[in-house]
Each structure stands twice: as C-alpha cells, then as structure tokens.
C-alpha positions in Angstrom: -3.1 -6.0 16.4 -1.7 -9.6 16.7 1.3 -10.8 14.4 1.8 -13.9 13.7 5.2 -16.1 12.1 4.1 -17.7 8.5 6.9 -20.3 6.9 6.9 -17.3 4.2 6.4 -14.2 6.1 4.7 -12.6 8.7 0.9 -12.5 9.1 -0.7 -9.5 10.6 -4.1 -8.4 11.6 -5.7 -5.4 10.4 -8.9 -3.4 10.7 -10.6 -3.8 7.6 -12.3 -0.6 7.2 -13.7 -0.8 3.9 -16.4 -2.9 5.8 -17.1 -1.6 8.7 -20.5 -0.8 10.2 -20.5 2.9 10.1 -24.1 3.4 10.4 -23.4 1.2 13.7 -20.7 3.1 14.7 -22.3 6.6 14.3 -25.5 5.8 16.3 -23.5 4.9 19.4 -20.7 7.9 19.0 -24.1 10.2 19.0 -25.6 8.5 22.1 -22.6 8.4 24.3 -22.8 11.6 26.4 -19.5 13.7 26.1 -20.8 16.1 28.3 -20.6 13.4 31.1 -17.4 11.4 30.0 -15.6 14.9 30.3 -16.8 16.9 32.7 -14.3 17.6 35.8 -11.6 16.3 34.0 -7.8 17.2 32.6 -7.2 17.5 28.9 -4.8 14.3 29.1 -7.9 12.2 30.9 -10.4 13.8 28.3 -8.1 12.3 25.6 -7.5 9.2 27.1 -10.7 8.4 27.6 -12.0 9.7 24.0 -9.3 7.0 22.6 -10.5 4.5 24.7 -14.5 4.7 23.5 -12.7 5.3 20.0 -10.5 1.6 20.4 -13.4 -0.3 21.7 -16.0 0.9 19.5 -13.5 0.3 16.7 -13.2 -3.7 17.7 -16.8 -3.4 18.1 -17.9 -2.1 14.7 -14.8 -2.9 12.4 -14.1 -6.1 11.3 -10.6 -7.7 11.4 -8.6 -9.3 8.3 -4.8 -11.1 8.6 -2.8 -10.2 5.7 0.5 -11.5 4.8 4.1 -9.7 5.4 7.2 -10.1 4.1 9.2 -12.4 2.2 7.7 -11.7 -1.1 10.1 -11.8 -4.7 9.0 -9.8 -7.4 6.8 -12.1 -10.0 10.2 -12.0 -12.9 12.5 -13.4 -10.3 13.8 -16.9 -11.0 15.5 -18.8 -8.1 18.6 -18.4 -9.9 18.7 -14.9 -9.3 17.1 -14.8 -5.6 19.8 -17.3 -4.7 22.6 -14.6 -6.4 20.9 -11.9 -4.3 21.1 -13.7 -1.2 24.5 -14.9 -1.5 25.3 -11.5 -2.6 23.9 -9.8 1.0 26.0 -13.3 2.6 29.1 -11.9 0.9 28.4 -8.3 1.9 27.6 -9.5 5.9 31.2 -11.2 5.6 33.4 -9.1 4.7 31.6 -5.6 5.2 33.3 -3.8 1.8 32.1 -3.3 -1.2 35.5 -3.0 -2.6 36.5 -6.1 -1.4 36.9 -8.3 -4.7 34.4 -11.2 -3.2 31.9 -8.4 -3.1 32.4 -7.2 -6.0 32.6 -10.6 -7.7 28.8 -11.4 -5.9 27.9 -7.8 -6.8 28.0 -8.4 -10.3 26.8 -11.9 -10.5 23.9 -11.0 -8.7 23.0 -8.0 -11.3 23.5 -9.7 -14.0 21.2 -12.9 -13.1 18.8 -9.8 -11.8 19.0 -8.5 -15.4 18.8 -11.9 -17.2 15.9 -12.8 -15.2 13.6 -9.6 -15.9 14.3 -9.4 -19.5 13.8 -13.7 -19.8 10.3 -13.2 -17.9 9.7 -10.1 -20.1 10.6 -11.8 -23.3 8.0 -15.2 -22.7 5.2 -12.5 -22.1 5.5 -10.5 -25.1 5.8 -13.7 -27.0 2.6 -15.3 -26.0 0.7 -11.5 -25.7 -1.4 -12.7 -28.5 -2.9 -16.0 -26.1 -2.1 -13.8 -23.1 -3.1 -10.5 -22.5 -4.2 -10.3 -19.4 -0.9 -11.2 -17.9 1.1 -8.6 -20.0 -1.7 -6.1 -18.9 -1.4 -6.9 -15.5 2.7 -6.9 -15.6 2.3 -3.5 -17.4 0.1 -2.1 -14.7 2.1 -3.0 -11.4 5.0 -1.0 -13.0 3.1 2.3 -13.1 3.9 4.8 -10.4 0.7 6.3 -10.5 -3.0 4.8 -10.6 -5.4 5.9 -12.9 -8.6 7.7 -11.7 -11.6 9.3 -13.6 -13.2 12.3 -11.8 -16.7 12.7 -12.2 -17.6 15.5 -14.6 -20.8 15.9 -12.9 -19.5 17.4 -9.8 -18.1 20.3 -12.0 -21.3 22.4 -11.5 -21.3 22.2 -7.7 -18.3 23.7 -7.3 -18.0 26.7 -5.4 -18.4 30.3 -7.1 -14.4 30.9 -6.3 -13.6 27.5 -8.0 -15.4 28.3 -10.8 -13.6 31.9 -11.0 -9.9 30.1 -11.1 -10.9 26.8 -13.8 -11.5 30.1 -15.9 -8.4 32.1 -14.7 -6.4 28.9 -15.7 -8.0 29.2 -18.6 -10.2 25.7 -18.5 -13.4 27.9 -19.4 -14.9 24.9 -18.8 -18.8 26.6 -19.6 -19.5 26.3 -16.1 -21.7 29.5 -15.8 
C-alpha cells in the first residue's frame, strides 16, 4: 500500500476488511480451476501464483481506506509539556549521557511538566463529571489494558461432549446436560 507525508503524520492505505465483498470473493476463489493453475508446476510457482490470484482478487473485492500515522500526543498533554519532552530528546541527541547534568536537568523538567499535565487534565474532568460524563467515561476507557466482551450464553449448549465434560471438571456445572 501507498504512504503518503501529512503536515502531522503519515497517511497510509489499508485494506479495509470489515467491508469487503466476501460473497464476491468466494464465488470467484470457487470458479478458478486450481487443478489447471497448478498442474506441471514447482511448489515455489504453485505459491507464487496462489499469492498472486490472492493479491488481485484482494484489490478486486476489498475496499481501501487511508488512515493517519504518527505524530499523535496523548489527549492530557499540554504544549508545555510536549515542548519539555522534545527538548528533553534535543538534550539527550546532544550530549548522549544521561548522567550528564544538562540531561539530567531536561530529564526532570520534562517529568515533572509530564506529571503536572496529566494530573491538571485529570483534575478539570473529575470536576465537571457531573456536566460531563461522557468524556471521563471515555478517558477512563482508553486506560484499560483489556476490552470488555460478553460471550454469548447461548452457544453453551453446542459445545462439544468433551467441553462439556471439563466446564464440569472445573467445576462450572454449568447444567449443561
């Protein structure tokens, strides 16, 4: 895919697989012949040309979308404190020692307008949480590790005869029989 220079990043274009035409894409994967397109042929040309039907019916079938790269700051970050980051890394490209006392002078104005910045942004949103809850909600959610996701209770009963024997070895006795 293409990548492109932005004033605030990079943009770069991606398959979008989430719509692609897979009906579209299955009908003409079942109507090529693979007998043909392998026959007489060596395992490296077989694979080569499998990835080559794959790449073109890919550009064929999915669609593309440019998303942005890059030079993002995290949404607490005042200028303030990018601008002691950066001059922080300026320092550090200088002199190449952290124990030189100009880097350790950056070093520590940089954390601590890193620290005052986060708790400042922090503060304002659990002031207005009452007006605002969507933002503190959204704020709390991007510093999860781990998404939530429910797991449909219905499939339970499908399960094989095995996976039914260890939920109730695990003691899950979920009343599955």
């Amino acid at each position: 895919m293409c990548a492109l220079r932005r004033l605030r990043g990079w943009i770069h274009q991606v398959f979008d697989y989430a719509r692609a035409d897979v009906t579209g894409l299955k009908f003409e994967l079942h109507a090529l012949d693979w007998q043909h397109c392998f026959r007489d042929s060596a395992v490296e040309d077989n694979w080569a040309t499998f990835k080559r039907k794959l790449q073109e019916l890919e550009l064929k079938y999915v669609p593309v979308k440019s998303i942005c790269v890059g030079k993002t700051k995290p949404m607490w970050m005042s200028y303030k404190a990018m601008k002691a980051v950066k001059h922080r890394h300026k320092v550090y490209r200088k002199y190449k020692d952290h124990s030189h006392p100009a880097c350790r002078n950056a070093n520590r104005q940089a954390s601590v307008a890193v620290r005052n910045s986060r708790w400042h942004f922090e503060h304002k949103l659990s002031l207005n949480i009452k007006e605002d809850k969507k933002s503190f909600f959204s704020y709390a959610r991007s510093k999860t590790k781990t998404k939530a996701v429910m797991w449909c209770l219905e499939a339970l009963p499908r399960l094989e005869a095995a996976s039914r024997q260890n939920f109730h070895c695990l003691g899950l006795g979920l009343g599955l029989d």
